[in-house]
Z-matrix of the N, CA and C atoms (Angstrom, degrees):
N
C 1 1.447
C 2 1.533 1 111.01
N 3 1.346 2 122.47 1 -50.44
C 4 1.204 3 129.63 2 169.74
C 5 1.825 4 113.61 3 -41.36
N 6 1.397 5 111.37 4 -57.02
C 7 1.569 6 135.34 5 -166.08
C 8 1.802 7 87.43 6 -50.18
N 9 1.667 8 109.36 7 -55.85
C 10 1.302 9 110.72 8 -172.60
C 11 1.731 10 115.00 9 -76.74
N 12 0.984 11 134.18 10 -5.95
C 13 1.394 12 112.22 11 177.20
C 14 1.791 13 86.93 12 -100.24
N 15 1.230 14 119.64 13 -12.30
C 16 1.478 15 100.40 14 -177.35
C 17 1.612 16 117.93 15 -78.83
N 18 1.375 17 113.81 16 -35.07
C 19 1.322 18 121.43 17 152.74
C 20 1.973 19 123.40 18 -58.77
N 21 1.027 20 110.85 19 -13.50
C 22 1.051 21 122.93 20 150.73
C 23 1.566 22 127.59 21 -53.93
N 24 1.337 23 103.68 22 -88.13
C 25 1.688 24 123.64 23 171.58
C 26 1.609 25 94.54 24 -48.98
N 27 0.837 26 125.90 25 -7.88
C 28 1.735 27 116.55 26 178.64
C 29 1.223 28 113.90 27 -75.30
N 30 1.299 29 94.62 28 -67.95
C 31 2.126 30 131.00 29 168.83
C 32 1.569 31 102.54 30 -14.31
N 33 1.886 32 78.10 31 -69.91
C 34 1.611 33 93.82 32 -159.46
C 35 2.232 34 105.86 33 -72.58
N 36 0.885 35 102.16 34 -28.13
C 37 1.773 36 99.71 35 176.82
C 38 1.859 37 93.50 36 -68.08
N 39 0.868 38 109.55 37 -75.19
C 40 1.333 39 107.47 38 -175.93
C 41 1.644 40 126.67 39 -48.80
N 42 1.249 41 131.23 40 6.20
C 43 1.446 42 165.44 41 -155.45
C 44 1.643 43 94.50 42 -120.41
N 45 1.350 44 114.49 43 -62.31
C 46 1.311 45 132.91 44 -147.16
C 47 1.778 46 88.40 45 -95.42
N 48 1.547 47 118.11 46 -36.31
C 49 1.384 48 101.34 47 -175.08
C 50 1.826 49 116.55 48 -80.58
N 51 1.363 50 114.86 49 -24.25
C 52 1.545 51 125.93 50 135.64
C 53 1.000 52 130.01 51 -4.81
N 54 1.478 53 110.80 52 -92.73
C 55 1.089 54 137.45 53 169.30
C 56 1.979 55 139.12 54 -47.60
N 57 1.621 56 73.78 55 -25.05
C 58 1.947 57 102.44 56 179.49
C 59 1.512 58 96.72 57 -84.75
N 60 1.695 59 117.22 58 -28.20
C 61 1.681 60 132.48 59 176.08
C 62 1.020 61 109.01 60 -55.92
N 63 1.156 62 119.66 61 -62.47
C 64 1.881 63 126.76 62 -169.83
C 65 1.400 64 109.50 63 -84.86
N 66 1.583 65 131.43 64 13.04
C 67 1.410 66 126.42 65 -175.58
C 68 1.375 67 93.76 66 -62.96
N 69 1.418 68 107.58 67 135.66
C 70 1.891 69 129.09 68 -174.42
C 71 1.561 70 118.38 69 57.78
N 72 0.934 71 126.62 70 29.93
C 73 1.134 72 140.37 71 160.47
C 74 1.614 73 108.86 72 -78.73
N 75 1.697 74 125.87 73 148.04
C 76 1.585 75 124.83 74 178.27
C 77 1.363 76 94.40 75 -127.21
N 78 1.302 77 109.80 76 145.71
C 79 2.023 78 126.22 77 -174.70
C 80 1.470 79 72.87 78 -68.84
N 81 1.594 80 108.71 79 148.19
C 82 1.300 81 123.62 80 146.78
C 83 1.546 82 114.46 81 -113.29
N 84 1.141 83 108.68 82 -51.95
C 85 1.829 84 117.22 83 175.33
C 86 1.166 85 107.18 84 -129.55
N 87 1.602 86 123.54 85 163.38
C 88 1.160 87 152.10 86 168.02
C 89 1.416 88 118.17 87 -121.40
N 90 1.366 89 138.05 88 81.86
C 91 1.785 90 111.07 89 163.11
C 92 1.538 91 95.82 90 -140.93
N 93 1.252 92 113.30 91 157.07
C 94 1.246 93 145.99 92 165.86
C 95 1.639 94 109.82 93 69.02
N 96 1.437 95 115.89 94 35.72
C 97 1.463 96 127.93 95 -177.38
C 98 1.909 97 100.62 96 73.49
N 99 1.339 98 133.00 97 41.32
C 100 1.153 99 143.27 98 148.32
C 101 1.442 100 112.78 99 -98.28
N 102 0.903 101 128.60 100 158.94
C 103 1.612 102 155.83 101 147.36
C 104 1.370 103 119.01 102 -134.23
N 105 1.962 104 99.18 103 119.23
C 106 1.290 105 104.42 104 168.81
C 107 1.324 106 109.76 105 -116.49
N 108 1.498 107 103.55 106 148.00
C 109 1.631 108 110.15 107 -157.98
C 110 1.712 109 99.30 108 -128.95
N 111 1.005 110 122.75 109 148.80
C 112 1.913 111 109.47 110 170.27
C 113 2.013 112 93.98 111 -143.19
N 114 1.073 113 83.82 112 177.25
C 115 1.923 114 114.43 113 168.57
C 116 1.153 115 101.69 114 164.00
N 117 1.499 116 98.06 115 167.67
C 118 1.336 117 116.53 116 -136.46
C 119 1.800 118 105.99 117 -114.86
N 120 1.532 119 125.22 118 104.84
C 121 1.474 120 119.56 119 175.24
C 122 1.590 121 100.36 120 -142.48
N 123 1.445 122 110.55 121 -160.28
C 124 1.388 123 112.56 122 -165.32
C 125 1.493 124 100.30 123 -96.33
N 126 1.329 125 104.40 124 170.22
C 127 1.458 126 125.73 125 173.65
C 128 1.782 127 125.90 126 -155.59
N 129 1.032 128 110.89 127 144.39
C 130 1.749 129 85.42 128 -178.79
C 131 1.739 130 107.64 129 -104.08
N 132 1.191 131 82.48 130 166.76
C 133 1.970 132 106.82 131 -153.84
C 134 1.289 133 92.25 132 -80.13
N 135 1.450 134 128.83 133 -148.86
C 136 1.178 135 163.18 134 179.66
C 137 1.809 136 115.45 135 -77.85
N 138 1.038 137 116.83 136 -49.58
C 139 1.473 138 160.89 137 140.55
C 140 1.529 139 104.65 138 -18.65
N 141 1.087 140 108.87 139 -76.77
C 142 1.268 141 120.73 140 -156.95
C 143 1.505 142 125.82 141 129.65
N 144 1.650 143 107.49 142 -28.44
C 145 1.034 144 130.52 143 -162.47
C 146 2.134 145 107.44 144 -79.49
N 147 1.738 146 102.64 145 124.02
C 148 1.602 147 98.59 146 174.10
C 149 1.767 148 104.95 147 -58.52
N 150 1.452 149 85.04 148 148.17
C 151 1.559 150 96.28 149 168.13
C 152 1.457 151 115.73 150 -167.88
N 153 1.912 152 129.76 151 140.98
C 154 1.109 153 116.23 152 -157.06
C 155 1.810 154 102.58 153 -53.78
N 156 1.125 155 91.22 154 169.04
C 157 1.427 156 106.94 155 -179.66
C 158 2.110 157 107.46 156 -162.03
N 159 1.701 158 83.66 157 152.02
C 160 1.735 159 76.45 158 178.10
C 161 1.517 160 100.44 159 -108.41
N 162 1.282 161 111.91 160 129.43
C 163 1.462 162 134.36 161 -170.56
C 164 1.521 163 106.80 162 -62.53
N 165 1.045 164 155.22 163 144.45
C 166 1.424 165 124.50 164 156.26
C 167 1.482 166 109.83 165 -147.43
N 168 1.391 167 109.88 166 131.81
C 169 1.483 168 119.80 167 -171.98
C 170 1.561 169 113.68 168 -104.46
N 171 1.161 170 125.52 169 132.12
C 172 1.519 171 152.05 170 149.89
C 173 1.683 172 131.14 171 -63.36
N 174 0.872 173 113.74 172 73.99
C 175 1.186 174 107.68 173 157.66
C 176 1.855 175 141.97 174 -118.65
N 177 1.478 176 102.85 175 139.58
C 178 1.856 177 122.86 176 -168.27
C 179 1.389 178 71.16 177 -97.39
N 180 2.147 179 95.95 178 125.79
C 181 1.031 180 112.96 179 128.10
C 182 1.275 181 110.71 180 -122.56
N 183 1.698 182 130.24 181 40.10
C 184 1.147 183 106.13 182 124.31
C 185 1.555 184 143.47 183 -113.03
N 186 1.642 185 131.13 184 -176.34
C 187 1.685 186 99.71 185 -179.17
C 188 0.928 187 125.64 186 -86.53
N 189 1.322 188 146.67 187 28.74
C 190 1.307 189 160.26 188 -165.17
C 191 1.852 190 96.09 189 -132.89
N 192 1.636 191 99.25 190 135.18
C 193 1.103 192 135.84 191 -146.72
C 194 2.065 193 76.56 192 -78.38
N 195 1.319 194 106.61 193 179.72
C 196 1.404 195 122.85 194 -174.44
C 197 1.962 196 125.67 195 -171.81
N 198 1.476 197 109.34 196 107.38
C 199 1.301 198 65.43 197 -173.13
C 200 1.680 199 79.83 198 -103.34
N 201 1.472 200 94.58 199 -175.43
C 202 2.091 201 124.47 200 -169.50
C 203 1.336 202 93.52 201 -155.47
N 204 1.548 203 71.63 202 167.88
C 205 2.088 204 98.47 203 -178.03
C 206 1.693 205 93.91 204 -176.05
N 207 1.156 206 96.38 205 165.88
C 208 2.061 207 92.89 206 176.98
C 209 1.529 208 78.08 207 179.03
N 210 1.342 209 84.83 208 163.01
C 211 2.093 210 113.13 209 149.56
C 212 0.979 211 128.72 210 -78.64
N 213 1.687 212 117.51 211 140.82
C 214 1.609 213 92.51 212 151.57
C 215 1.948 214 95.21 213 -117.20
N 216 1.678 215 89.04 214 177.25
C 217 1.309 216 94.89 215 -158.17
C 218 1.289 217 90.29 216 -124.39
N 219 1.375 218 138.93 217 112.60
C 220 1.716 219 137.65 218 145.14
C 221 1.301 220 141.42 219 -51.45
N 222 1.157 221 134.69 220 106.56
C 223 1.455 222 113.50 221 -160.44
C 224 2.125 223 100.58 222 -140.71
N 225 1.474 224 87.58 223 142.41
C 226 1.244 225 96.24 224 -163.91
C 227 1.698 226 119.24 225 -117.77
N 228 1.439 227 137.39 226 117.58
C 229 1.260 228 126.38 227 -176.23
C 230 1.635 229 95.94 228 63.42
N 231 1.558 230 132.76 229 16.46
C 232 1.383 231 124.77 230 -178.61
C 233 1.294 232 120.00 231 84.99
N 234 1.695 233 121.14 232 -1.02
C 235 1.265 234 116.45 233 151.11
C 236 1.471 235 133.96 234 -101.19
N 237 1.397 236 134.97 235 134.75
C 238 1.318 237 117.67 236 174.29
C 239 1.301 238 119.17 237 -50.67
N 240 1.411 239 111.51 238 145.73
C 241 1.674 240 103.28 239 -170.48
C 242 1.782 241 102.46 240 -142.48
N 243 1.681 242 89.44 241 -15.07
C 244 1.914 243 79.40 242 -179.35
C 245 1.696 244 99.35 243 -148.57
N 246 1.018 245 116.64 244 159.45
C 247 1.769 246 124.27 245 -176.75
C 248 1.449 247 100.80 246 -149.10
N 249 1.602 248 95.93 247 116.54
C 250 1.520 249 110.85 248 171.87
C 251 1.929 250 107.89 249 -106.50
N 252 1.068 251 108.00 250 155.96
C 253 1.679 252 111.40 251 178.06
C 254 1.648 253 86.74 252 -126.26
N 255 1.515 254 109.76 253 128.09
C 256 1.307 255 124.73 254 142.82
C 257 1.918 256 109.75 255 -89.53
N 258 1.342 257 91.57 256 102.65
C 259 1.580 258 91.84 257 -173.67
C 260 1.853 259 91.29 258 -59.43
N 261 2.038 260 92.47 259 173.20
C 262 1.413 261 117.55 260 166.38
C 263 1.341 262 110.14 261 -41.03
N 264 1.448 263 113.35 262 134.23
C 265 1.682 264 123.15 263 170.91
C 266 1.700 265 100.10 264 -139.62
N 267 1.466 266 99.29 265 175.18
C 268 1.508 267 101.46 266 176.55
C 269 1.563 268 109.16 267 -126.42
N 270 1.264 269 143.79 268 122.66
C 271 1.062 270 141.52 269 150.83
C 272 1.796 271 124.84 270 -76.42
N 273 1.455 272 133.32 271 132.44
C 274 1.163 273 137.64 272 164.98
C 275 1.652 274 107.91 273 -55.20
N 276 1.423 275 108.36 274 -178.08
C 277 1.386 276 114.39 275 -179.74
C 278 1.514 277 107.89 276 -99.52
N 279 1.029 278 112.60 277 126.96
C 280 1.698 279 136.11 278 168.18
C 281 1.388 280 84.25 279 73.58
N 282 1.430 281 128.49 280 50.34
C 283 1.506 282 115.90 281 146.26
C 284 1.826 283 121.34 282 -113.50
N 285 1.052 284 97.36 283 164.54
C 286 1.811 285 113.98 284 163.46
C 287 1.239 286 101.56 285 -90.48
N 288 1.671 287 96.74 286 151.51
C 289 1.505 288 116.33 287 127.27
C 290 1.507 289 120.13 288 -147.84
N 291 1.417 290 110.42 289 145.09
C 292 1.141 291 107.10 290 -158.08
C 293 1.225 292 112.26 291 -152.82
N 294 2.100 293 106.70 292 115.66
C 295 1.340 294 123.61 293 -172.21
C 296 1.376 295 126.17 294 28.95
N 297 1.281 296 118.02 295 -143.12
C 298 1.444 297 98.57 296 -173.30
C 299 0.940 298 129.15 297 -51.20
N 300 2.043 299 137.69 298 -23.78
C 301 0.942 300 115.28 299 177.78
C 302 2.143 301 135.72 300 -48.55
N 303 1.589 302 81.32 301 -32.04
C 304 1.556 303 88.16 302 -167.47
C 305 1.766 304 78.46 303 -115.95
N 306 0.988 305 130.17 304 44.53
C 307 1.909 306 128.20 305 162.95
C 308 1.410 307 115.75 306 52.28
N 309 1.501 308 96.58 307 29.57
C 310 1.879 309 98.53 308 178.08
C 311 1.345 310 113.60 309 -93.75
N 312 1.764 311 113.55 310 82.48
C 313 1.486 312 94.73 311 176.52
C 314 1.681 313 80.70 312 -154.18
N 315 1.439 314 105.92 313 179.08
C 316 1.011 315 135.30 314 -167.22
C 317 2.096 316 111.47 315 -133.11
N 318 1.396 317 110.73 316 123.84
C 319 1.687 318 108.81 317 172.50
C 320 1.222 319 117.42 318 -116.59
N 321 1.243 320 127.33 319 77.29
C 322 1.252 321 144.28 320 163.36
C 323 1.831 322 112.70 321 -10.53
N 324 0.970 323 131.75 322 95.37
C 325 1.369 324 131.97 323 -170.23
C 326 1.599 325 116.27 324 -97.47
N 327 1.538 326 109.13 325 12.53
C 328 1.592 327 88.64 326 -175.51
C 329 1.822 328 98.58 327 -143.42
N 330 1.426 329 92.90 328 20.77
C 331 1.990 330 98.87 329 137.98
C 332 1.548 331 108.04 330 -144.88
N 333 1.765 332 90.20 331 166.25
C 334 1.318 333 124.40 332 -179.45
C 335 1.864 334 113.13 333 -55.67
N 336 1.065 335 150.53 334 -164.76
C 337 0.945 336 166.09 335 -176.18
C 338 1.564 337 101.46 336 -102.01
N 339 1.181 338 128.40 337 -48.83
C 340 1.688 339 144.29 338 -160.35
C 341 1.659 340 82.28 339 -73.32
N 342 1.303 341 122.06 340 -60.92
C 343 1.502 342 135.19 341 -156.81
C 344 1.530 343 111.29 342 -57.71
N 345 1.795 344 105.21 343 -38.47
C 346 1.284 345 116.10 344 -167.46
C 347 1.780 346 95.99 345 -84.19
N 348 0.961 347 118.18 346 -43.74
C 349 1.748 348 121.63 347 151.07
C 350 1.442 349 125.82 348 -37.16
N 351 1.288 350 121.72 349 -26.71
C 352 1.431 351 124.14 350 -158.82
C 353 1.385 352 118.03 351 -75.47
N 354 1.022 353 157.12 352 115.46
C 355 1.535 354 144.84 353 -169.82
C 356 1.933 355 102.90 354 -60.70
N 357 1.337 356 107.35 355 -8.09
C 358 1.697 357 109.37 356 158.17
C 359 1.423 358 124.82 357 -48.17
N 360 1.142 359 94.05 358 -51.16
C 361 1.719 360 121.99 359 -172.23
C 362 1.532 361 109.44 360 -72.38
N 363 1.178 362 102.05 361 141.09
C 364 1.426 363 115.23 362 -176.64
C 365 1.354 364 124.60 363 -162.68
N 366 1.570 365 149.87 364 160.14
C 367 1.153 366 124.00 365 -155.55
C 368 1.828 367 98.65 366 -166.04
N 369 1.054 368 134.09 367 140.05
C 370 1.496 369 123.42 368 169.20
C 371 1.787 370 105.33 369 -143.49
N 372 1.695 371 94.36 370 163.23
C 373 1.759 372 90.84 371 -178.63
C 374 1.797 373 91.99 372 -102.23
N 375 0.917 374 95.40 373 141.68
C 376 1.556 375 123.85 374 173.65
C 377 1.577 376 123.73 375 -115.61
N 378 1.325 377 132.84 376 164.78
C 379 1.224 378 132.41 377 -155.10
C 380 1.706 379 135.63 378 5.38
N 381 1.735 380 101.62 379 60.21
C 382 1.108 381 105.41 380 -170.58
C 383 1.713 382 113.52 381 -91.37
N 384 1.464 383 94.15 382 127.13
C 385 1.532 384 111.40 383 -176.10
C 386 1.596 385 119.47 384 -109.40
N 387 1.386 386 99.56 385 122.01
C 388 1.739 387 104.00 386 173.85
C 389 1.156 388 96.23 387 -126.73
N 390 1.673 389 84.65 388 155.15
C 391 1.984 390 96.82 389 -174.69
C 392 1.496 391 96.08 390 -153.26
N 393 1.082 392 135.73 391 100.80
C 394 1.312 393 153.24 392 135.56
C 395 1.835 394 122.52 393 14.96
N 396 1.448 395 137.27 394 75.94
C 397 0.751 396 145.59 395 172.43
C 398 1.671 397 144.79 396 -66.61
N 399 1.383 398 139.92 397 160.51
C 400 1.251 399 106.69 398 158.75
C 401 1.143 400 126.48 399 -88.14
N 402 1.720 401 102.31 400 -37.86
C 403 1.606 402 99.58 401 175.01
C 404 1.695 403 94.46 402 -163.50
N 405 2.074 404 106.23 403 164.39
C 406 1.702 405 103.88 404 -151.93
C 407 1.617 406 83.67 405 -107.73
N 408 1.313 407 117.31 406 25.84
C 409 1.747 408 116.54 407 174.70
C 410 1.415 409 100.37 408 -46.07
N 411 1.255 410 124.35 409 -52.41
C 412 1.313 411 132.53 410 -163.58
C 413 1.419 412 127.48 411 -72.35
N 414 1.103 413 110.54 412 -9.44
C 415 1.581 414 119.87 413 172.34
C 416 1.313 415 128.35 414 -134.29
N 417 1.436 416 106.93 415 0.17
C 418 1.324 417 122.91 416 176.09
C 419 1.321 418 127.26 417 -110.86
């Protein structure tokens, strides 16, 4: 009885530390038991130097391993103006990852800060691919 409420309180802390991960994050897509989620804070570049960046979180809810990759697409005043590739990655089953912690973000380099603010600006992920794995031993 003990063994089981302790696996319990585990579940649920680890549920809750998740969940405390993605605070302000917005669903963007759903397919194949993924959720991708983003918002928007800093990150540092190449440089060293902070700069906005879009955060973006991963999460398997299912148990079977997965890897993905997609675009995102920038678009400005209604034209595309920038294209980022989150190359192929692998996620485990019923895990996160999330923005900077595990380096999932993206820094848009060809607007201003005001621009990335602007109700002009706008951005979506495009050609997102999942493919069903056994396990991400191999690339991770």
């Amino acid at each position: 009885m003990k063994i089981r409420l302790l696996i319990t309180m585990m579940s649920l802390f680890a549920f809750a530390e998740v969940a405390s991960a993605q605070r302000g994050y917005t669903e963007i897509i759903r397919k194949e038991g993924l959720i991708v989620s983003t918002k928007w804070g800093k990150a540092r570049d190449a440089d060293g130097n902070r700069k906005p960046a879009l955060l973006i979180g991963v999460q398997n809810n299912d148990r079977t391993a997965k890897n993905y990759g997609f675009n995102l697409l920038f678009y400005y005043e209604g034209r595309l103006r920038e294209e980022g590739i989150i190359p192929e990655s692998c996620i485990e089953g019923l895990k996160s990852k999330v923005g900077k912690i595990t380096g999932t973000y993206f820094i848009p380099e060809k607007f201003t800060e005001e621009q990335l603010k602007s109700s002009d600006f706008t951005f979506e992920l495009d050609d997102f691919e999942v493919e069903e794995t056994e396990s991400c031993d191999e690339e991770e």
